[in-house]
C-alpha positions as CSV (number, residue, x, y, z in Angstrom):
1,X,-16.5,6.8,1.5
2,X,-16.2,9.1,4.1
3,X,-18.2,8.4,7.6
4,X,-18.7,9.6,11.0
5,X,-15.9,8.6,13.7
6,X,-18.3,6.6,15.3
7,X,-17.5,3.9,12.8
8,X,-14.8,2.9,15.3
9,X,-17.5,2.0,17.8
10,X,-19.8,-0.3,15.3
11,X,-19.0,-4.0,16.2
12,X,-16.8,-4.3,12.6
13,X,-15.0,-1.2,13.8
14,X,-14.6,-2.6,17.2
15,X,-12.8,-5.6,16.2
16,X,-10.7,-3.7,13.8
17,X,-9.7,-1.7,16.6
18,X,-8.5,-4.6,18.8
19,X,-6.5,-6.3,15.6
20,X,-5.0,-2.7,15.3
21,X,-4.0,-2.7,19.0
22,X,-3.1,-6.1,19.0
23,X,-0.7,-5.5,15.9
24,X,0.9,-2.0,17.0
25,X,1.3,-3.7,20.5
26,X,3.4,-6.8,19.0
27,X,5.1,-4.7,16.3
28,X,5.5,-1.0,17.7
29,X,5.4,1.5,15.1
30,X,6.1,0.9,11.6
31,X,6.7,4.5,9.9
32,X,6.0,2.7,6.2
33,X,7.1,3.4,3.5
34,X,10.9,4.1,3.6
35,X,11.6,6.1,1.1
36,X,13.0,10.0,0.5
37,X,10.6,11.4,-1.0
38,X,6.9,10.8,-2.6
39,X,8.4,10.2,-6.3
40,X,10.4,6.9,-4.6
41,X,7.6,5.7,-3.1
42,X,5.8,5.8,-6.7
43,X,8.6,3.8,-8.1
44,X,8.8,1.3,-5.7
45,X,5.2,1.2,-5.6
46,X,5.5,-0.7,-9.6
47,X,8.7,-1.9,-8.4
48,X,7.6,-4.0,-5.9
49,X,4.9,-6.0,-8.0
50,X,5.7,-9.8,-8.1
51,X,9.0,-9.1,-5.6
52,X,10.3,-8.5,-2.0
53,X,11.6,-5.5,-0.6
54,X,15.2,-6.1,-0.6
55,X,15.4,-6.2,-4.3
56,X,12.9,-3.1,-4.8
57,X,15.7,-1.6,-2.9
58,X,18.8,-2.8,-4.9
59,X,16.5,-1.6,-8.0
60,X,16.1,2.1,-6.2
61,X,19.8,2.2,-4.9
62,X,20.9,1.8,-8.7
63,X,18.9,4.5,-9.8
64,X,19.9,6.9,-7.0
65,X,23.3,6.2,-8.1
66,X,22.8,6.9,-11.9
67,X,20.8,10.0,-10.5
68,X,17.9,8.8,-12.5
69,X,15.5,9.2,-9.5
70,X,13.5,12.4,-10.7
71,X,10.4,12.6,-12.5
72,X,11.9,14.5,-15.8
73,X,15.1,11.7,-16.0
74,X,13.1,8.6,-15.6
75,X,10.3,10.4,-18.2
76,X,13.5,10.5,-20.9
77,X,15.0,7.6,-20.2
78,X,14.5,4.6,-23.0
79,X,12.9,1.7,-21.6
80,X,15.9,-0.7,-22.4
81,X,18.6,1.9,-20.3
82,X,15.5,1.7,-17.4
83,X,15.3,-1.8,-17.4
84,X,18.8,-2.7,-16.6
85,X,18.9,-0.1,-13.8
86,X,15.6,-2.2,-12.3
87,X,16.8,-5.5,-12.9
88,X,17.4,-6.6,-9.5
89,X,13.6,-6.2,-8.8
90,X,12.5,-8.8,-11.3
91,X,10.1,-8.4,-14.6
92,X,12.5,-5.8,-15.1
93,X,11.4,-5.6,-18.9
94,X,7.8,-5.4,-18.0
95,X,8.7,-3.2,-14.7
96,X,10.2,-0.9,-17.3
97,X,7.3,-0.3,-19.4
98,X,4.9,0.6,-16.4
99,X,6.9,2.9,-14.8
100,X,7.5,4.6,-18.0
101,X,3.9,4.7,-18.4
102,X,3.4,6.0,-14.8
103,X,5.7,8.5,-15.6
104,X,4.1,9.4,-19.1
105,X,0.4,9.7,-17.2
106,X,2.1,12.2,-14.3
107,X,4.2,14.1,-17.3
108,X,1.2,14.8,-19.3
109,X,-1.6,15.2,-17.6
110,X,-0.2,17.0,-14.5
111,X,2.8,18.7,-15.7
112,X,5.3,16.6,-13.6
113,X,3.7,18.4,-10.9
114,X,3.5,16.3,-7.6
115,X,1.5,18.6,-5.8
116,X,-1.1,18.8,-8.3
117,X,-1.8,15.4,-7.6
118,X,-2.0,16.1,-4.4
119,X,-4.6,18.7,-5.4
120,X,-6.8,16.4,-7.7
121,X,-9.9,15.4,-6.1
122,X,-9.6,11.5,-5.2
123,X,-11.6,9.9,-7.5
124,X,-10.7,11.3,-10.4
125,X,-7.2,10.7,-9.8
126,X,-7.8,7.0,-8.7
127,X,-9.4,6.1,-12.0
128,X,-6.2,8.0,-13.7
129,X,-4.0,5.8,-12.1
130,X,-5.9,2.7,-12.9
131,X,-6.0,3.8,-16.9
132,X,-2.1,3.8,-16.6
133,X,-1.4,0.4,-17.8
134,X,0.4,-1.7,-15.7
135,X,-1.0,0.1,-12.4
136,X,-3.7,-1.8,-10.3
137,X,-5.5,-1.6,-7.4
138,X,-2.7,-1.9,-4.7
139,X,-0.1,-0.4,-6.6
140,X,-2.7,2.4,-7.3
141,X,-3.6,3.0,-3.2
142,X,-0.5,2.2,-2.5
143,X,0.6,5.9,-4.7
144,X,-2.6,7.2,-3.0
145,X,-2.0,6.7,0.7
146,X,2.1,6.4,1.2
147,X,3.3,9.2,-1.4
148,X,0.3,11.7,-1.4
149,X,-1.1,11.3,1.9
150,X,-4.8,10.0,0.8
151,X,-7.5,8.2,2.8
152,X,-7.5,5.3,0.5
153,X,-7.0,2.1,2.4
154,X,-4.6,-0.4,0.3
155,X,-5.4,-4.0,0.6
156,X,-3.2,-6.9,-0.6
157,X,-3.1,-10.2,0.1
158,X,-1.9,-10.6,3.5
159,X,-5.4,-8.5,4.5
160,X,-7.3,-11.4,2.4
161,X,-5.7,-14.6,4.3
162,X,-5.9,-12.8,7.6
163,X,-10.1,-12.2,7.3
164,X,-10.7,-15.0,6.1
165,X,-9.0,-16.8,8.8
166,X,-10.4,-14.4,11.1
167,X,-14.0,-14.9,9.6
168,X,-14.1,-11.3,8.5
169,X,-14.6,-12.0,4.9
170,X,-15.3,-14.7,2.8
171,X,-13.3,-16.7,-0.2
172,X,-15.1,-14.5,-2.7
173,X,-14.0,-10.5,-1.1
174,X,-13.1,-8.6,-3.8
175,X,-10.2,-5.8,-3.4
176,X,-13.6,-3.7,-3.3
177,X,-15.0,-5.8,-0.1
178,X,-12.1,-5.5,1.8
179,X,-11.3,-1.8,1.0
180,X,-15.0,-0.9,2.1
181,X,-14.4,-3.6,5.2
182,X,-11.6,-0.7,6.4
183,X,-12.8,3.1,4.8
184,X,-16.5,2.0,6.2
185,X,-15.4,1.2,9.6
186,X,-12.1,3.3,10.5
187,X,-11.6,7.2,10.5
188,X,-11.0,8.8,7.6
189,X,-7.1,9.1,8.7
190,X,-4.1,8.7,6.4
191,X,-2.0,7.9,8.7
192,X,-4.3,5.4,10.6
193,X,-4.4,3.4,7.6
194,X,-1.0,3.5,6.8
195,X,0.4,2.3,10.1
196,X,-2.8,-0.4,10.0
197,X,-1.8,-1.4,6.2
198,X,1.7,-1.7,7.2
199,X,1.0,-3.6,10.4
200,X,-1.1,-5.7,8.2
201,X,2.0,-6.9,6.6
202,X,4.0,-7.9,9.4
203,X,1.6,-9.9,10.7
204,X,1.2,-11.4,7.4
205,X,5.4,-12.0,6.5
206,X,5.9,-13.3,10.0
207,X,3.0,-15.3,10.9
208,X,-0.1,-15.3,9.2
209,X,1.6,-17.2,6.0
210,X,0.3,-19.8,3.6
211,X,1.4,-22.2,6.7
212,X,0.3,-20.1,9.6
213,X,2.3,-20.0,12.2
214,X,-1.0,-19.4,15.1
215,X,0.6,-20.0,18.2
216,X,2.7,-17.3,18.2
217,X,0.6,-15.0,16.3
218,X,-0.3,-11.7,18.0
219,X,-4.0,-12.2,16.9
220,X,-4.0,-15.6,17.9
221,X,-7.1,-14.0,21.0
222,X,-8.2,-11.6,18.2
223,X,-12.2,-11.8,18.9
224,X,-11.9,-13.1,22.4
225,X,-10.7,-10.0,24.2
226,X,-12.7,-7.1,25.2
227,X,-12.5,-4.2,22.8
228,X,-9.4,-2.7,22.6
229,X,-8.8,0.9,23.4
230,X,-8.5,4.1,20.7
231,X,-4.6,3.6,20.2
232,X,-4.4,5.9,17.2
């Protein structure tokens, strides 16, 4: 995945760069994910499935207060005891069972050592996350990028509706399309494609919805300006 910088200055890369200046200029910084520390990032990476953010939060907040939020705890704690900790982020049954499993896969095969993961070449740990059951794509790069610091570009489906809308993809873009649309085009940053990602969403939650809201919409010239310049 990795390619030269110049990728900014092919015409794909040039219009990400204007919907990335476009975005930052309408939303200012975004300093996603808010969380303490990489483990609650994991956490509310499963918690967030299927839910908003303010009960992810309710669901984190109860665990902080049962001082459950540690890799060993959670590891220990019986699925049932879990669940009704989580319950405010919905599916908390189901919720329950993946972030045991999560926690099985980084007890086991990494010694509930963070920074090992950290260490593990890319690929090999993004197809160990995707064995964990109950852990796809998105949630996946999600653990990637905002709690290890990876250059793994998460895609959801904000990024689909706005592409397409934007003729930058098609109906039938897989999460593989998109991804390759952003890693092929963009330096290989983190932290680019974490602000972009969570710019992404803003745009998405506010405007670009299921009933767009255009007139307003900070992309509304996206593709009718001149290149934007390197705001990174």
């Amino acid at each position: 995945m990795n390619r030269e910088e110049g990728a900014w200055g092919s015409s794909v890369g040039g219009r990400l760069r204007e919907m990335f200046h476009l975005l930052k200029t309408r939303f200012g910084p975004q300093q996603w994910w808010p969380a303490d520390t990489p483990l609650e990032v994991m956490v509310g990476a499963v918690l967030t499935q299927n839910t908003n953010w303010k009960n992810v939060e309710k669901a984190i907040l109860n665990l902080k207060k049962k001082d459950l939020l540690s890799l060993e705890r959670l590891y220990g704690l019986a699925p049932e005891a879990l669940a009704r900790e989580i319950r405010p982020a919905g599916y908390y049954n189901i919720k329950a069972r993946r972030l045991k499993n999560l926690m099985e896969f980084v007890m086991t095969q990494y010694q509930g050592d963070l920074e090992a993961l950290k260490q593990e070449a890319l690929p090999t740990l993004r197809q160990g996350l995707l064995s964990v059951n109950g852990v796809g794509p998105e949630t996946a790069d999600s653990i990637l990028l905002y709690a290890l610091q990876r250059p793994v570009f998460v895609v959801d489906a904000y990024t689909h509706r706005i592409l397409i809308r934007h003729a930058m993809a098609d109906e039938q873009a897989t999460y593989q399309d998109l991804q390759e649309l952003f890693v092929m085009h963009l330096p290989d940053d983190p932290s680019l494609y974490n602000e972009f990602h969570a710019l992404i969403v803003q745009a998405g939650k506010h405007y670009c919805r299921k009933n767009p809201v255009c007139e307003s919409c900070p992309l509304k010239t996206w593709g009718n300006l001149p290149v934007a310049p390197d705001v990174r």
